[in-house]
C-alpha positions in Angstrom: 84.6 81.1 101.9 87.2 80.8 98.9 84.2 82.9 96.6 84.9 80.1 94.2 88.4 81.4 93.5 90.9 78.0 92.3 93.6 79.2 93.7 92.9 80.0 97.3 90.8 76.2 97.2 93.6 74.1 95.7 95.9 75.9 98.1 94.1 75.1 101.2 93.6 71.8 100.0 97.5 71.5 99.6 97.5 72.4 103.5 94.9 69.7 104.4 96.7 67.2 102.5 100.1 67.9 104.8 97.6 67.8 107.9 95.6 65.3 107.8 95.9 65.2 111.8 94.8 68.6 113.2 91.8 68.5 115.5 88.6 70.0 114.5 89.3 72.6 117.5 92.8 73.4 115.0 90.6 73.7 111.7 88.4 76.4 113.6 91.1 78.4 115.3 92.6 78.4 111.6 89.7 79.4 110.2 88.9 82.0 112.5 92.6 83.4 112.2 92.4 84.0 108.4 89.0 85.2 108.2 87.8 87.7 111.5 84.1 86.8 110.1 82.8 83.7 110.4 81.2 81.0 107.9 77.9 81.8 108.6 78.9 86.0 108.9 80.2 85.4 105.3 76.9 83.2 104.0 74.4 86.0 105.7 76.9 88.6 103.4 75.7 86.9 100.3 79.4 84.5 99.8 81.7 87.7 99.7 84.5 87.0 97.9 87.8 86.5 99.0 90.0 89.9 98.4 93.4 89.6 97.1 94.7 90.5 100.8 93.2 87.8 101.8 93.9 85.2 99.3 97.7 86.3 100.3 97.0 85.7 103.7 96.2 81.5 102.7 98.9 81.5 100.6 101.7 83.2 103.6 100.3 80.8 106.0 100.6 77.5 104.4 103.9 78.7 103.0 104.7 79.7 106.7 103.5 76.2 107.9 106.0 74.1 105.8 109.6 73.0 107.2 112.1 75.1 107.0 114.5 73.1 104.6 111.2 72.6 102.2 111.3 76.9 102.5 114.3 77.3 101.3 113.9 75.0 98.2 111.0 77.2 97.7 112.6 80.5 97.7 115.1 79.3 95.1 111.9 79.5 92.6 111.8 83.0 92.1 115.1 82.9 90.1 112.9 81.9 87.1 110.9 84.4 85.5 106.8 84.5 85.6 105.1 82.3 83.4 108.3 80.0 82.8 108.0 76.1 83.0 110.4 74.9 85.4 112.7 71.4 84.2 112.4 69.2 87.8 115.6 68.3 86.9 117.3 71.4 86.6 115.6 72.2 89.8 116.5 69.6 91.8 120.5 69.5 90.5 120.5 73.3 91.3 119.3 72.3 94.6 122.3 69.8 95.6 124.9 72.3 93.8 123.5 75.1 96.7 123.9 72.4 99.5 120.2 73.1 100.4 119.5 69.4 100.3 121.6 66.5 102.5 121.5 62.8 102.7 118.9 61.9 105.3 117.5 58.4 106.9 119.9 56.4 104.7 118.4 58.3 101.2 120.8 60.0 98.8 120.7 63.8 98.1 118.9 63.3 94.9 116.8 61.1 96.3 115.3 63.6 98.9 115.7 66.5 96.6 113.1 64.4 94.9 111.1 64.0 98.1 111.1 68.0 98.8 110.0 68.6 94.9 106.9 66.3 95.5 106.2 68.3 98.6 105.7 71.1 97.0 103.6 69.7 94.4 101.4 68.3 97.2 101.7 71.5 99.0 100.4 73.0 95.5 103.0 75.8 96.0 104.3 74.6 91.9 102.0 72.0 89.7 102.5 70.0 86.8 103.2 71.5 83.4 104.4 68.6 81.7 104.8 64.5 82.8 107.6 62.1 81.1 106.3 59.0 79.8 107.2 57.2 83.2 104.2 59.6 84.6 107.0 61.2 86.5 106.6 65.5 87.0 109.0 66.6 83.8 108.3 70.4 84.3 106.2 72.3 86.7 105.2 76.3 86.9 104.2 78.8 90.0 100.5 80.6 90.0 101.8 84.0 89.8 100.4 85.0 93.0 102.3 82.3 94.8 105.1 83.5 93.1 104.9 86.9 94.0 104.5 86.2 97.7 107.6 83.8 96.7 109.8 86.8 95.4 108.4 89.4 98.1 110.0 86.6 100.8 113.3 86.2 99.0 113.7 89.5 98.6 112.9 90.6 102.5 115.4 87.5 103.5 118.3 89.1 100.5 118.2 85.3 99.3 117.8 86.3 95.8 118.0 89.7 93.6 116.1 89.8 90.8 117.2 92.0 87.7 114.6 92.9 85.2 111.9 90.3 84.7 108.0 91.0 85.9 108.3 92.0 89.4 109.8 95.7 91.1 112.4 94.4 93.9 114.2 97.0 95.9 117.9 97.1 95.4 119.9 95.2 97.9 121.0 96.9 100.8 123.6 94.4 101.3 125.7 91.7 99.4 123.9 90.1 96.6 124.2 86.2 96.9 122.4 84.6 94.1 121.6 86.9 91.0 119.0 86.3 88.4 119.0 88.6 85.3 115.7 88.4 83.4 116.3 91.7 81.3 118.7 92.6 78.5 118.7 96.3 78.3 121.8 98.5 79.0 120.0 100.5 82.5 119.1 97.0 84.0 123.2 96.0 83.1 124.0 99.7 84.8 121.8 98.3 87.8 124.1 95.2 88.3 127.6 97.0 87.9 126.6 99.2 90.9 125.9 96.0 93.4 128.9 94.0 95.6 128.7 90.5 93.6 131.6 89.6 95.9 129.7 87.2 97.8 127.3 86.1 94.6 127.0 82.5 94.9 124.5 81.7 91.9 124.3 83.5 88.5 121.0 82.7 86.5 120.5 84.5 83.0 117.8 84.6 80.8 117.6 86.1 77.2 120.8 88.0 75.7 124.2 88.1 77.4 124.9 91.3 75.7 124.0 94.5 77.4 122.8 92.7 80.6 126.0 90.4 81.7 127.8 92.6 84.3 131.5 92.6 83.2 132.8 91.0 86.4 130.6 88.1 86.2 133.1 85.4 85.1 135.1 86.7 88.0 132.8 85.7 91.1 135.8 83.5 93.9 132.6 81.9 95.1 130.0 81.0 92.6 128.8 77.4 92.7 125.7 77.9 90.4 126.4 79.3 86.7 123.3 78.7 84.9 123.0 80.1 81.1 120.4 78.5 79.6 118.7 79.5 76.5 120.8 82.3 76.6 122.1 84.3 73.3 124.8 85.9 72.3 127.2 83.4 73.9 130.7 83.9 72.5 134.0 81.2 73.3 136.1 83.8 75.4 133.0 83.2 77.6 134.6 79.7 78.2 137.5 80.7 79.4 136.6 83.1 82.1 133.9 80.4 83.6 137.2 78.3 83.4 138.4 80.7 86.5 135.4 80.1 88.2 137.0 77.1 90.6 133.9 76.6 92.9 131.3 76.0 90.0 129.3 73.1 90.9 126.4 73.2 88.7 127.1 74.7 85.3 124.5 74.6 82.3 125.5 75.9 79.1 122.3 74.0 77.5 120.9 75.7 74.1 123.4 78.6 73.8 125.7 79.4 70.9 128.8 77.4 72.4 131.1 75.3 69.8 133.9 73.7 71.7 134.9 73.1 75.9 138.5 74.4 76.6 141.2 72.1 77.9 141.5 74.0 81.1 137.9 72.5 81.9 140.2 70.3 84.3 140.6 73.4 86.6 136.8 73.0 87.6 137.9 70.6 89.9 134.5 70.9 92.2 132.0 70.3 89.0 129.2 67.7 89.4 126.9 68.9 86.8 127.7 69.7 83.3 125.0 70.5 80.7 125.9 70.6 76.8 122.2 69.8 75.4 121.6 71.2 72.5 124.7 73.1 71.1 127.6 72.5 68.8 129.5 70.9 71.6 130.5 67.4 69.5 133.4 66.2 71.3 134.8 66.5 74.9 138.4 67.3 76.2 140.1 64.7 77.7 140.7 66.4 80.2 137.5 66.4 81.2 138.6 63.2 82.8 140.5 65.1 85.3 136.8 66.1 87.0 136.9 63.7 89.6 133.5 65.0 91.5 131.5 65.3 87.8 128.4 63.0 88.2 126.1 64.2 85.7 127.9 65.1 81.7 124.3 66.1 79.8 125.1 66.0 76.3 123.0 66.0 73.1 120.8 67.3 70.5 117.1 65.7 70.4 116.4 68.3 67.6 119.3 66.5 65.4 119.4 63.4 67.5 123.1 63.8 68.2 124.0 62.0 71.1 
């Protein structure tokens, strides 16, 4: 019935795998529900192939058939762009810093942020990209067709708003509450100025800053998520306004241009997650003692190993 096609198989098999106790009765009525013509209607047809409506249809149900919180975490992975290999790490932390994950049955937030990633990669909505030498998942990546149902969903729910990058999303109708900028020319910045970032609760660039960071980015009461890594054109002023940015949980300035932290770090009193890796950050403020709530400082350069 899959006409051969990997991706509708391992999918399916990523649904079988979380339901392991339907009834043979349940496998039917599913079967019947995603295709109108039967097995055998489908042999006598020569093995038609699957279309790509259909193929959708496999992937919408078995996203549609996973709990809700597991959903969510899902959603959040259409802030990356198409093709990009995803650090479970940076996934995870991201995860906490939105207060999608909780502690549960006497496990620790990270510890069942780990237990949703693994979900997914039984669920075979990501897969492995790369393992650390533990055999633990280092980095994973999204089939682009899961991730374009992925996108299409956020988008319909206004979890995410997507700037540039491979996919057309419709501006937001209403207030844009995580933002993920994947372009760097001057119309997409345009695009940006005209939205209500007032409720913006995650900021994800990719690429340059210039031309595509909106002006009143550094401003955002609420954010909780600045994420700018990789990112170019990174100048110190930059420092200063993400000092105003009092909610920021989760901030990753990783591989950009930066050369020194600013005393008033101290005034992000709600940070947990701070990551340096690979820049000309050398030395910390002291004031960086002042963070009470900072659990994670990621500092280093494995390029130079500076640590």
């Amino acid at each position: 019935m899959c006409g051969g096609l990997p991706l509708a198989i391992v999918i399916m098999a990523g649904y079988v795998a979380c339901n392991s106790r339907k009834s043979e009765k349940e496998w039917l009525d599913l079967c019947n529900s995603i295709f109108p013509e039967s097995g055998k209607d489908r042999a006598k047809a020569g093995g038609k192939e699957l279309t790509q409506e259909e193929v959708g249809k496999i992937i919408s149900h078995c996203y549609n058939d996973m709990p809700a919180e597991i959903k969510t975490c899902s959603l959040y992975l259409s802030i990356f762009p198409k093709g990009h290999r995803i650090s479970r790490k940076r996934l995870t932390r991201r995860w906490i810093a939105e207060g999608f994950v909780c502690e549960k049955q006497g496990l620790s937030v990270e510890d069942v942020a780990e237990t949703y990633f693994n979900h997914l990669i039984r669920r075979k909505i990501i897969r492995a990209a790369e393992h650390s030498s533990n055999g633990k998942v280092k980095k994973c990546i999204v089939h682009d067709m899961v991730l374009e149902h992925i996108v299409a969903k956020a988008s319909e729910e206004n979890f995410i708003t997507v700037v540039g990058g491979s996919w057309v999303m419709q501006p937001p109708t209403s207030k844009v509450r995580r933002l993920s900028l994947q372009g760097s020319d001057s119309k997409r910045s345009k695009d940006t100025e005209k939205m209500n970032l007032s409720h913006v609760r995650s900021v994800t660039m990719f690429g340059s800053l210039n031309n595509q960071l909106p002006s009143r980015s550094f401003k955002f009461g609420i954010v909780q998520v600045l994420d700018l890594e990789g990112c170019t054109g990174f100048k110190q002023h930059h420092t200063e306004e993400i000092c105003k940015m009092l909610h920021v949980k989760y901030l990753s300035l990783r591989k950009t241009d930066i050369k020194k932290l600013p005393e008033r770090i101290r005034k992000l009193k709600n940070l947990e997650t701070l990551d340096i890796r690979g820049t000309n950050v050398v030395e910390l403020p002291n004031t960086i003692c002042q963070l009470e709530r900072l659990v994670n400082i990621l500092g280093g350069d494995k390029t130079t190993r500076v640590a």
